[in-house]
C-alpha positions in Angstrom: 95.0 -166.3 23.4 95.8 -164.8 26.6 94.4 -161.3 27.7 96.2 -158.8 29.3 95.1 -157.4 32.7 96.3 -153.8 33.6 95.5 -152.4 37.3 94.2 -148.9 37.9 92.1 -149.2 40.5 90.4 -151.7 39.5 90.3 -154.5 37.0 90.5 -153.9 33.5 90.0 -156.9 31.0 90.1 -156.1 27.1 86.8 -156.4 24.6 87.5 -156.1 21.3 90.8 -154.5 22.1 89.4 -151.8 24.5 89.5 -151.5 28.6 86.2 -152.8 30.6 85.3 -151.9 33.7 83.2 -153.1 36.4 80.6 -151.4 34.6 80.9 -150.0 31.5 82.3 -151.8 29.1 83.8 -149.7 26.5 84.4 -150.7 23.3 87.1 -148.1 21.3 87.1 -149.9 18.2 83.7 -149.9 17.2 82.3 -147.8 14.0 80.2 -145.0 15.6 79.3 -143.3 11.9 76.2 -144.9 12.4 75.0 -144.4 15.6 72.7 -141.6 16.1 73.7 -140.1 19.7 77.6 -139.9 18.4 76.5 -137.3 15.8 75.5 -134.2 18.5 78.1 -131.3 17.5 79.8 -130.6 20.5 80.8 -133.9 21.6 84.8 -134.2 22.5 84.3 -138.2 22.2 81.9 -141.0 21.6 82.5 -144.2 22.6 79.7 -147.4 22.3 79.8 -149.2 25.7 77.7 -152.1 27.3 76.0 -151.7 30.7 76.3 -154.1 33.9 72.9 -153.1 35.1 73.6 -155.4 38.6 76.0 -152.7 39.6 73.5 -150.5 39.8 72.1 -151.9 42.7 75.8 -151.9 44.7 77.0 -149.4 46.9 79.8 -147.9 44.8 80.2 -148.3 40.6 83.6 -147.9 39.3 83.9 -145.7 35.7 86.3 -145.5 33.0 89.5 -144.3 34.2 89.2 -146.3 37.5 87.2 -143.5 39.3 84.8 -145.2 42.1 81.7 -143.2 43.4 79.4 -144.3 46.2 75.9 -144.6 45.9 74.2 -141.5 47.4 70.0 -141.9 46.6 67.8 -144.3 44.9 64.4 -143.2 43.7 61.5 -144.4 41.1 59.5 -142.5 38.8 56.7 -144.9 37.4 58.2 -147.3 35.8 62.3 -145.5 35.6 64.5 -145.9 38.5 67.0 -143.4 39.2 70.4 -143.3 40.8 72.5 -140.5 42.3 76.4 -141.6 43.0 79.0 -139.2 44.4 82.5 -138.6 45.9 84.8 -136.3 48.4 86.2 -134.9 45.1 82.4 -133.2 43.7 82.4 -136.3 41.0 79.0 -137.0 40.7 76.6 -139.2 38.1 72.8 -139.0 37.9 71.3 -142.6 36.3 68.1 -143.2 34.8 67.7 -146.5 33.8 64.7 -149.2 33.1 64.2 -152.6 30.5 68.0 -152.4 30.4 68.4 -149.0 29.0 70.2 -146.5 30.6 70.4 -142.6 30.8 72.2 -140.1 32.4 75.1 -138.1 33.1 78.6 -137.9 35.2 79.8 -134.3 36.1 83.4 -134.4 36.6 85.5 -132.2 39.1 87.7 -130.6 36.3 84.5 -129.5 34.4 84.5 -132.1 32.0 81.2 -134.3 31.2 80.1 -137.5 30.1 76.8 -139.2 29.1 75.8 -142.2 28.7 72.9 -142.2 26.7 70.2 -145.7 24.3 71.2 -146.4 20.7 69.3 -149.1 18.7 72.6 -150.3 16.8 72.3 -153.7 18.8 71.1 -155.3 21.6 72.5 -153.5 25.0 74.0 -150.7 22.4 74.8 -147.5 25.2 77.3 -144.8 24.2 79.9 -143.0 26.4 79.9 -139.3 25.3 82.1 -136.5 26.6 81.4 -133.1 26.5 83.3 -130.1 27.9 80.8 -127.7 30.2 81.9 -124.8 28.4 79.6 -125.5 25.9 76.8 -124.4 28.4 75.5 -121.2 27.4 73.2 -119.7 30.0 69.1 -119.3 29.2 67.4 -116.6 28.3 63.9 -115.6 29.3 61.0 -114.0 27.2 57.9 -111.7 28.6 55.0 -113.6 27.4 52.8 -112.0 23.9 49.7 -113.4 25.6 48.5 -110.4 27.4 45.1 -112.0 29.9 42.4 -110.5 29.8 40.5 -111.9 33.3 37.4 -111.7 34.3 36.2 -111.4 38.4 35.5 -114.7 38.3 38.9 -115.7 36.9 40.6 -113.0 39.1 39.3 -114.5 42.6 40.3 -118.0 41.2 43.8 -117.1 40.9 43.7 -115.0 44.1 42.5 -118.0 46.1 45.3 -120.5 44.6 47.9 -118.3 45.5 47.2 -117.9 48.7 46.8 -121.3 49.2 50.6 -121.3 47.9 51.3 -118.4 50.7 49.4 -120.2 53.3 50.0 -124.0 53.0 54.2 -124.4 52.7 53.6 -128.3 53.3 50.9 -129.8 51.0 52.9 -131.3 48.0 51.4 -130.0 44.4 52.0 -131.8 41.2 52.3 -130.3 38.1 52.1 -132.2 34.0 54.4 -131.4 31.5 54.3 -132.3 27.8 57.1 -132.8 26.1 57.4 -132.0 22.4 61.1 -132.8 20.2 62.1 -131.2 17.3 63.2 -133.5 13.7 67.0 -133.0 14.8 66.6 -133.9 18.2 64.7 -137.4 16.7 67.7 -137.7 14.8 70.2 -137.7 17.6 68.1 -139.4 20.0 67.5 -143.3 20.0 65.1 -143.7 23.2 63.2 -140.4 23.1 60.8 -141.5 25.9 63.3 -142.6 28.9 65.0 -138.8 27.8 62.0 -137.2 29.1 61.8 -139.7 32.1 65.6 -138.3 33.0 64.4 -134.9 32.6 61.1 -135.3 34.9 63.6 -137.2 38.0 66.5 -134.3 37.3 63.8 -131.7 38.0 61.9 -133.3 40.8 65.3 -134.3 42.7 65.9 -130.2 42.0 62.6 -129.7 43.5 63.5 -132.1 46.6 67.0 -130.6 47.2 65.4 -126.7 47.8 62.8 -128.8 50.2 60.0 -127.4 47.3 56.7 -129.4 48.2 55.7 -129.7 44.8 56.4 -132.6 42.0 56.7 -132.8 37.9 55.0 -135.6 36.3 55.1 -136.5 32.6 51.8 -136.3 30.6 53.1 -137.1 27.2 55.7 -136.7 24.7 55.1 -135.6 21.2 57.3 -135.0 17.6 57.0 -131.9 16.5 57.1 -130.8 13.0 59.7 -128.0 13.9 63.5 -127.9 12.9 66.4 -126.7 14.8 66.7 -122.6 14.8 69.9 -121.2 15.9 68.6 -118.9 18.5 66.4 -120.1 21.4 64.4 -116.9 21.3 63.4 -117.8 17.5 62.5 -121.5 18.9 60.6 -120.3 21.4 58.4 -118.2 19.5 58.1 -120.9 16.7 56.9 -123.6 19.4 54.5 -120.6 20.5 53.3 -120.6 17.0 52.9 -124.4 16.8 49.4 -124.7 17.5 46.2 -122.3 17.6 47.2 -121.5 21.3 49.4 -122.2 24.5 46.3 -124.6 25.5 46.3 -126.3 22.4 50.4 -127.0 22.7 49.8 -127.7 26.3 47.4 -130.6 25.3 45.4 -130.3 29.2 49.1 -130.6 30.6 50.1 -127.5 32.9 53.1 -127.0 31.0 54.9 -127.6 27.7 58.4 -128.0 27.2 59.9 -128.7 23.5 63.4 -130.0 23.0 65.7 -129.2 20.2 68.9 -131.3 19.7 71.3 -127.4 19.1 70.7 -123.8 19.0 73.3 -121.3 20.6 72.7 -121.0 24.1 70.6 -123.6 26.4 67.4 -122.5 26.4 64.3 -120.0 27.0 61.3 -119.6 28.9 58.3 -117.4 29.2 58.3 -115.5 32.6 55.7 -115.5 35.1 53.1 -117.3 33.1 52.0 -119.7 36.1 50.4 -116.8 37.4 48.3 -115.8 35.0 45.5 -118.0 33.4 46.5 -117.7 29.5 48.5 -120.8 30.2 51.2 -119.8 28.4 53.7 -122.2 30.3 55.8 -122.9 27.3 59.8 -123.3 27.3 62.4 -124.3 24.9 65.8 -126.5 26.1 68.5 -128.0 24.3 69.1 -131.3 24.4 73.0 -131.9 26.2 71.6 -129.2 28.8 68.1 -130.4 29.7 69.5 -132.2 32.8 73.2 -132.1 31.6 72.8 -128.3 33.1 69.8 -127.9 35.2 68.4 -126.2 32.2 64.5 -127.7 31.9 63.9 -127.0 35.7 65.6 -123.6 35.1 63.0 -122.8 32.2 60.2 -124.0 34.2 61.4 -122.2 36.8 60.7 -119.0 34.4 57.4 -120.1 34.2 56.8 -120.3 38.3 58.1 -116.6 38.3 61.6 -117.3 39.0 64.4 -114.8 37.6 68.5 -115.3 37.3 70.7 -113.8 39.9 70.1 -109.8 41.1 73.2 -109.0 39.0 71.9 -110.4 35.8 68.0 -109.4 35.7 65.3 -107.9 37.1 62.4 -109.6 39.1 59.5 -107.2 38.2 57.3 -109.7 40.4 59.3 -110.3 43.3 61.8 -109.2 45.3 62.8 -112.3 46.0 62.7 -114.3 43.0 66.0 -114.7 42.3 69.0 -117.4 41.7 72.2 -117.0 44.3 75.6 -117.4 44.4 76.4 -119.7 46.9 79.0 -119.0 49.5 82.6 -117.6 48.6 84.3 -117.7 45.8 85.6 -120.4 44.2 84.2 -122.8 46.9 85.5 -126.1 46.9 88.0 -125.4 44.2 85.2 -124.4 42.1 82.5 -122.1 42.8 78.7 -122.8 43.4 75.8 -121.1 42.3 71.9 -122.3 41.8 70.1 -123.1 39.1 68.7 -120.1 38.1 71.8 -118.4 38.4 74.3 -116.9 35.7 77.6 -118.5 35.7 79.9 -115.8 37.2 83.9 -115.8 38.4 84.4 -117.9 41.3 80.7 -119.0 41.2 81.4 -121.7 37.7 79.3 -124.4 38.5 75.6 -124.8 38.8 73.9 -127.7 41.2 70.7 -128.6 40.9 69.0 -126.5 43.6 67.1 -123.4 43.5 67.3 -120.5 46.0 66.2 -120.8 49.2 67.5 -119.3 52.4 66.9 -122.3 54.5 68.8 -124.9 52.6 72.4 -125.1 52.9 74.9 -126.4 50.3 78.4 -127.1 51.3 77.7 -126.0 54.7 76.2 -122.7 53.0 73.1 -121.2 52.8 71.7 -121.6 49.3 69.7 -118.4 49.4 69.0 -115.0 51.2 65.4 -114.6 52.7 65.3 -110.9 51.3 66.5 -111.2 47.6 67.3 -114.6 46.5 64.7 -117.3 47.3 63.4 -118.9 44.1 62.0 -122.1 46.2 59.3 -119.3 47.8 58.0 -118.4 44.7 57.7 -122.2 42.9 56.0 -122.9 46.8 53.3 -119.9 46.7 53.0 -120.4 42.8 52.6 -124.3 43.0 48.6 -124.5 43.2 48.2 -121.9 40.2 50.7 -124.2 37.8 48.9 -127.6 39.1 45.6 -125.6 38.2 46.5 -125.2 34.4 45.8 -128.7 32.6 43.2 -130.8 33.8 44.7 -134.2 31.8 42.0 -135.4 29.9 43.8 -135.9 26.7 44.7 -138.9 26.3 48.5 -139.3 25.6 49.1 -141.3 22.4 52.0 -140.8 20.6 55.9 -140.5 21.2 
């Protein structure tokens, strides 16, 4: 039987009926009412797809619909590489990928978004999953229950880390995070550990764009005996309930993060908790907008002492600390604003930076040295969140 071959840009053959491209093979026809990742609420489609992992390694991939992007950054993360491919036309996709399984995420110009995300159907099973961005529901933050009660000892310790922050802007810190997942994320989720591997390079490529000398690493990644709650608020104080105390959650990482596959908005994070010394570093994110929408370095970021934009909140810590709207509105056809940031007219869609007054996006400053630089706090911050965890339990379960 002969096949047909339809040109849009590229070459198109036909698998089980469906269009293939260069590097996604997508296959329309197959039953999806068994794979896990196709059963998140808010997707607008799910199609199961095959991965040509040599393209990876080329200069430009070419995705459904004939749209080509050129390969912008390569970077490793233990054991998971990562990709970053762009165009003139702010289409960009964000790869994780290792043992021929592959995460990550396309952002499309007209605010559309796809994933392409593991399921354990059969061998090389990936899904193509498209989402609309609207379904992003900006974070919310909570004032930490844990009130410290320091002693001198305690007091001069923090004082000395944070001036090392003040003092030292070049010294790279690293910080641990353990991950925990909720019973309905498990459910939706087929490789639970390469997840928190694309979260950890989507927040430490965040952390390189704002020229922040500090790095996340992953300690270890946990189920949690915790369903789905509607509200992130009400997750967040359930994950804060979890264990005896934030140290106990925390497991000797510096921070905890647990993932839920849905609640209403994207997630929430205790504020200002890296600089005190309960260790109450403990967010809440929801799965599509973990690194879908910046959201687990925007939680952590809650942590550090970061706020939203000066419109939105208030920064009872520092007049700095705060996201930023990034050069006119509408910019680009679109609007730009950091991560921290509220969406806003004209200012739609967030990039993974944080504010900082030195860093330009778009040929625009990405911050305002007076009122809206978020990398200065994570920077003089850094040394009190490394300080947290010290890593001695072992990590043994996923």
């Amino acid at each position: 039987m002969k096949l047909p071959v339809l040109l849009l840009g590229f070459i198109a053959l036909t698998t089980y009926g469906s269009p293939v491209t260069e590097f996604l093979s997508l296959q329309h026809e197959a039953d999806i009412s068994t794979i896990n990742p196709c059963k998140d609420k808010e997707l607008l489609s799910c199609i199961p797809t095959s991965v040509d992992f040599k393209k990876l390694g080329q200069d430009t991939i070419v995705l459904p619909g004939g749209l080509t992007l050129n390969q912008k950054k390569t970077f490793h993360e233990g054991k998971t590489s990562f990709a970053v491919y762009a165009d003139d036309m702010e289409n960009e996709a964000f790869f994780s990928y290792r043992n021929n399984r592959m995460m990550g995420k396309v952002s499309m110009s007209d605010n559309t978004m796809f994933f392409v995300e593991p399921c354990n159907n059969w061998e090389g099973c990936h899904v193509w999953k498209k989402i609309s961005q609207d379904s992003f529901v900006d974070e919310t933050h909570v004032v930490s229950p844990h009130e410290d009660k320091l002693s001198e000892v305690e007091l001069r310790k923090i004082e000395e880390l944070r001036n090392k922050g003040k003092n030292d802007n070049t010294a790279t810190a690293e910080f641990t995070m353990m991950f925990y997942y909720t019973r309905d994320f498990a459910a939706n989720t087929d490789d639970i550990e390469l997840f928190m591997d694309t979260i950890i390079g989507d927040m430490n490529l965040g952390y390189e764009n704002s020229d922040i000398p500090i790095r996340a690493r992953l300690h270890c990644v946990e189920a949690a005996a915790l369903d789905d709650l509607s509200e992130s608020s009400d997750m967040l104080h359930a994950f804060d309930a979890y264990k005896p105390s934030p140290a106990a959650i925390r497991e000797t990482a510096d921070a905890a993060q647990l993932l839920a596959n849905d609640f209403h908005n994207c997630g929430s994070g205790y504020t200002y908790t890296a600089t005190g010394h309960s260790g109450h570093t403990l967010s809440v994110v929801k799965k599509s907008c973990s690194f879908g929408y910046h959201s687990s370095i925007h939680e952590v970021g809650h942590n550090f002492g970061c706020q939203h934009d000066k419109g939105t909140s208030t920064n009872s810590h520092y007049d700095y600390g705060y996201g930023w709207f990034i050069g006119p509105e509408n910019l680009g056809g679109r609007g730009y604003r950091t991560a921290m940031a509220y969406t806003h007219d004209g200012h739609k869609n967030r990039v993974n930076y944080l504010s900082n007054p030195n860093v330009d996006y778009q040929g625009y400053p990405t911050g305002d040295a007076q009122s809206a630089d978020n990398a200065r706090v994570v920077t003089e911050n850094r040394f009190l969140m490394a300080a947290f965890g010290d890593e001695s339990q072992a990590c043994n379960a996923v």
